[in-house]
TORPA-4810 file (N, C-alpha, C, O; in nm, 3 decimals):
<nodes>
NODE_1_1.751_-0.136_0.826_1.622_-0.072_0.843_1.582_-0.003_0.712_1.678_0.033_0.645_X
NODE_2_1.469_0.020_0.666_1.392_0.081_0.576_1.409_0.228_0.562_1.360_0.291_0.656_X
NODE_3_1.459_0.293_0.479_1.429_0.424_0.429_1.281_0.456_0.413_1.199_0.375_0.370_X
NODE_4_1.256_0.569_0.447_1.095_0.635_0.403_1.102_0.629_0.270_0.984_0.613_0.239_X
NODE_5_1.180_0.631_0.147_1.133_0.604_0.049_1.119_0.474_0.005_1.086_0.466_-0.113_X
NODE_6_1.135_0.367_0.066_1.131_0.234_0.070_1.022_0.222_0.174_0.970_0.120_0.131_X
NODE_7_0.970_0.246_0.253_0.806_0.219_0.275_0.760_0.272_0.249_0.656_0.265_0.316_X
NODE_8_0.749_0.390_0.137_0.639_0.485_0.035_0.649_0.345_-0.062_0.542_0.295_-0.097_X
NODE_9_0.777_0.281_-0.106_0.738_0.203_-0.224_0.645_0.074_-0.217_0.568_0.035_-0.305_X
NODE_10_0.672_0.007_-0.073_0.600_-0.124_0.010_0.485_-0.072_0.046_0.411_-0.153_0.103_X
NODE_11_0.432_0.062_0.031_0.281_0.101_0.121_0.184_0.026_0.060_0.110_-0.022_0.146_X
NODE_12_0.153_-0.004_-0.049_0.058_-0.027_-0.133_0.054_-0.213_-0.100_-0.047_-0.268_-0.058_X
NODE_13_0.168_-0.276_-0.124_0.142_-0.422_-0.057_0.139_-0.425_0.095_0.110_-0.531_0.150_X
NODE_14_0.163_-0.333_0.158_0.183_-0.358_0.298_-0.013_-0.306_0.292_-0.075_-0.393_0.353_X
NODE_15_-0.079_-0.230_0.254_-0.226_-0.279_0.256_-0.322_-0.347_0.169_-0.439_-0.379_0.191_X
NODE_16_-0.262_-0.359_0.084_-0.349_-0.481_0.033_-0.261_-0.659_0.075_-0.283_-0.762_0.013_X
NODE_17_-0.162_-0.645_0.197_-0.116_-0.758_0.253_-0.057_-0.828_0.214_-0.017_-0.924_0.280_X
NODE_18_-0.026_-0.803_0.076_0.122_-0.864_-0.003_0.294_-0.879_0.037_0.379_-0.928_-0.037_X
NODE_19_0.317_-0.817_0.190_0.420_-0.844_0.201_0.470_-0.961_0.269_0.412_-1.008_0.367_X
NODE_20_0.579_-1.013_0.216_0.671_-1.139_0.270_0.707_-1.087_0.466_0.783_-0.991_0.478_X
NODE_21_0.669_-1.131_0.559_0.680_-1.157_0.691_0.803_-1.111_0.735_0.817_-1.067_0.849_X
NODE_22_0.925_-1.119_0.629_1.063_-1.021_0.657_1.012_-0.874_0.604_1.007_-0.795_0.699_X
NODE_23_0.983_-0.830_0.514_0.909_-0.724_0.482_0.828_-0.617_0.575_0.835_-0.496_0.598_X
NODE_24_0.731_-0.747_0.624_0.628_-0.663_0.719_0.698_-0.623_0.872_0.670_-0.544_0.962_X
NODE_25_0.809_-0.729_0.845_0.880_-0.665_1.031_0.927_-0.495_0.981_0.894_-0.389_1.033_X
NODE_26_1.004_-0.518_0.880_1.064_-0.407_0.838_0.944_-0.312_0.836_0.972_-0.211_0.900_X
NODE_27_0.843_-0.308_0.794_0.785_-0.192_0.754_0.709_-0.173_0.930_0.671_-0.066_0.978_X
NODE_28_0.705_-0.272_0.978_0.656_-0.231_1.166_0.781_-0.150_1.225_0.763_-0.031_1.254_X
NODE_29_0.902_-0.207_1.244_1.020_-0.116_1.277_1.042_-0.031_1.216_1.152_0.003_1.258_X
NODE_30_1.012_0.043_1.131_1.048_0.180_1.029_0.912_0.286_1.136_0.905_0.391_1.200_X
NODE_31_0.834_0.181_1.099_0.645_0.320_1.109_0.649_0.318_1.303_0.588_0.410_1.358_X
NODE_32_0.716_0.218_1.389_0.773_0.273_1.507_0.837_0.384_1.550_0.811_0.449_1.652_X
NODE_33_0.923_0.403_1.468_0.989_0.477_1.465_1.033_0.646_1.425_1.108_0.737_1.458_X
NODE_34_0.944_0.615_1.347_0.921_0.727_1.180_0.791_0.758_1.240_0.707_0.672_1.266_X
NODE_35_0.778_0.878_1.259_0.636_0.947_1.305_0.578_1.005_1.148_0.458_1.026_1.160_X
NODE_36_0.616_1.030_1.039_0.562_1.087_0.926_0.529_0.963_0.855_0.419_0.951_0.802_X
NODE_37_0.611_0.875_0.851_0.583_0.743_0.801_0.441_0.698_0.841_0.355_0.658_0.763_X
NODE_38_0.427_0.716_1.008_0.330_0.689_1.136_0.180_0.720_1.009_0.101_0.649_0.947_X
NODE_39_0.204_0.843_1.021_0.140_0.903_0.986_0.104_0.905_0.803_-0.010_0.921_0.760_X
NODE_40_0.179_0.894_0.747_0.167_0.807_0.604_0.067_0.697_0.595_-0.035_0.673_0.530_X
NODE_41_0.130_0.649_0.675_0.047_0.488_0.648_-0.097_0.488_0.715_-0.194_0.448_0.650_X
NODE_42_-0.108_0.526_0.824_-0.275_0.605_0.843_-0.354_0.652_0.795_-0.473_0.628_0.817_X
NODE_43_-0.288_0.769_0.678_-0.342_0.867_0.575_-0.397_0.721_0.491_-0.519_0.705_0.489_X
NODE_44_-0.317_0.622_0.427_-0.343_0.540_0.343_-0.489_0.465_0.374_-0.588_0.430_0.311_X
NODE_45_-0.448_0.464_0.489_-0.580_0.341_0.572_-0.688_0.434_0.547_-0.774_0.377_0.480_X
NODE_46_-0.710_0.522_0.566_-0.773_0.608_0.598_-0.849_0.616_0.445_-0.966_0.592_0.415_X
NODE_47_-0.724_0.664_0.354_-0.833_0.688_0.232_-0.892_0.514_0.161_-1.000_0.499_0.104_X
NODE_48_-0.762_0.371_0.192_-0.844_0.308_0.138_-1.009_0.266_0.195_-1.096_0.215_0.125_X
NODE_49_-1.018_0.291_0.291_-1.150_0.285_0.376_-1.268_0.362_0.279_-1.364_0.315_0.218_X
NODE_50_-1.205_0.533_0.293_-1.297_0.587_0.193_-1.330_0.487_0.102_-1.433_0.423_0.124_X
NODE_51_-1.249_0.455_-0.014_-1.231_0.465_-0.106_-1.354_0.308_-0.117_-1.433_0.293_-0.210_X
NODE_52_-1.339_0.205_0.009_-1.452_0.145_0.012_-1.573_0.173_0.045_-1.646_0.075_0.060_X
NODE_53_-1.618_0.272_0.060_-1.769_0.302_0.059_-1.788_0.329_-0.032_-1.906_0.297_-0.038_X
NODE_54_-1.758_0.384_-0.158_-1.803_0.409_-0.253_-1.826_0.280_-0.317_-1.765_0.175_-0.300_X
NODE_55_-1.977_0.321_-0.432_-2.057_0.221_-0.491_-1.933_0.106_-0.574_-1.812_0.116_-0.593_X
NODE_56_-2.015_0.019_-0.603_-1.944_-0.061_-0.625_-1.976_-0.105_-0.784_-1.935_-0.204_-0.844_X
NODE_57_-2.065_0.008_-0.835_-2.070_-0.032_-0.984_-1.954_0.010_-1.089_-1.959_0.076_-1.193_X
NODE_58_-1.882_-0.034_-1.042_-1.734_0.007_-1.176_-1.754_-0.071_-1.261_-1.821_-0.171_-1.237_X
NODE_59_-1.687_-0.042_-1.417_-1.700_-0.042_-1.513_-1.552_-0.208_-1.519_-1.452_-0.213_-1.447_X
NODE_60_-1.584_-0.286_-1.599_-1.428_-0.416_-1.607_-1.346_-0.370_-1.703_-1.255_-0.444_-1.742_X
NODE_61_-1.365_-0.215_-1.767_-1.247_-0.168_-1.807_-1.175_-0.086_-1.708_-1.072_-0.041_-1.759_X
NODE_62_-1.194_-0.038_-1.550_-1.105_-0.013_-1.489_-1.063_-0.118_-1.399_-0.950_-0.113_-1.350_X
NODE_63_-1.161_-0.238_-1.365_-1.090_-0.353_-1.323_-0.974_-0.389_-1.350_-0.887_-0.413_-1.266_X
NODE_64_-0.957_-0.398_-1.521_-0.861_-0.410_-1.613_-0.774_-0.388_-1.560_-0.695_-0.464_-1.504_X
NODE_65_-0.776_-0.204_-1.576_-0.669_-0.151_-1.589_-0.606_-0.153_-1.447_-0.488_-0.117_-1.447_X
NODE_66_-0.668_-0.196_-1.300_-0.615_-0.138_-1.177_-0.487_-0.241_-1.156_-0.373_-0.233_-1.111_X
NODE_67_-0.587_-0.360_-1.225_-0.529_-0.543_-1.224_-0.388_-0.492_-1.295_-0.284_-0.498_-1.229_X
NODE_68_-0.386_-0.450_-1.413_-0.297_-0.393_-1.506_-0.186_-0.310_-1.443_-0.074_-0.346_-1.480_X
NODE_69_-0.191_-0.202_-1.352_-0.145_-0.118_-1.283_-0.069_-0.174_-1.163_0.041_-0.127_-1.136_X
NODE_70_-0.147_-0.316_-1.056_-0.105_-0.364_-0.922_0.033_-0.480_-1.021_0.134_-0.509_-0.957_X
NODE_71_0.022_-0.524_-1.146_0.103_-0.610_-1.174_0.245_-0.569_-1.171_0.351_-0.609_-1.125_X
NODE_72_0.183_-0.433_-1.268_0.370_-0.386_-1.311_0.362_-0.322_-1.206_0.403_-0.212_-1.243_X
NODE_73_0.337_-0.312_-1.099_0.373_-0.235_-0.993_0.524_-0.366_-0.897_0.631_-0.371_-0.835_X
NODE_74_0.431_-0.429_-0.948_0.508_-0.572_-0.878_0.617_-0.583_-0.963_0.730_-0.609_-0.923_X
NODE_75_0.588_-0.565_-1.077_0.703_-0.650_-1.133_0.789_-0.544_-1.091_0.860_-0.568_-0.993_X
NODE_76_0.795_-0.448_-1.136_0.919_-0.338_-1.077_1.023_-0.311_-0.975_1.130_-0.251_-0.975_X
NODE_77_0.913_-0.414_-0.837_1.015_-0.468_-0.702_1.065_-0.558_-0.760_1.148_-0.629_-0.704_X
</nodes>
């Protein structure tokens, strides 16, 4: 089973849907279980939602950099 600091590290592909199907069981049996986790991963939903209403005129130097940021995030798993 998953440590809470091991679905703090999967939160970010587990919503933008990047995880492998062994992954995502794991991170369903952990956030069952784990009421702060529960509650983690809600908080997340929650702000990426915000975070889509806002306008959509960004600049392709933070495109760049987010693209830049989600890679080595990956490479690091």
């Amino acid at each position: 089973m998953l440590s809470c600091k091991e679905l703090v590290a999967l939160s970010s592909d587990l919503l933008d849907c990047h995880l492998s199907v062994r992954q995502r069981v794991a991170v369903r049996m952990h956030v069952l279980m784990c009421f702060r986790c529960r509650r983690f991963i809600r908080q997340m939903r929650l702000s990426q939602a915000a975070l889509r209403q806002l306008p959509q005129g960004q600049s392709a130097e933070l495109d760049a950099l987010a693209a830049k940021l989600a890679e080595l995030r990956r490479q690091q798993q």
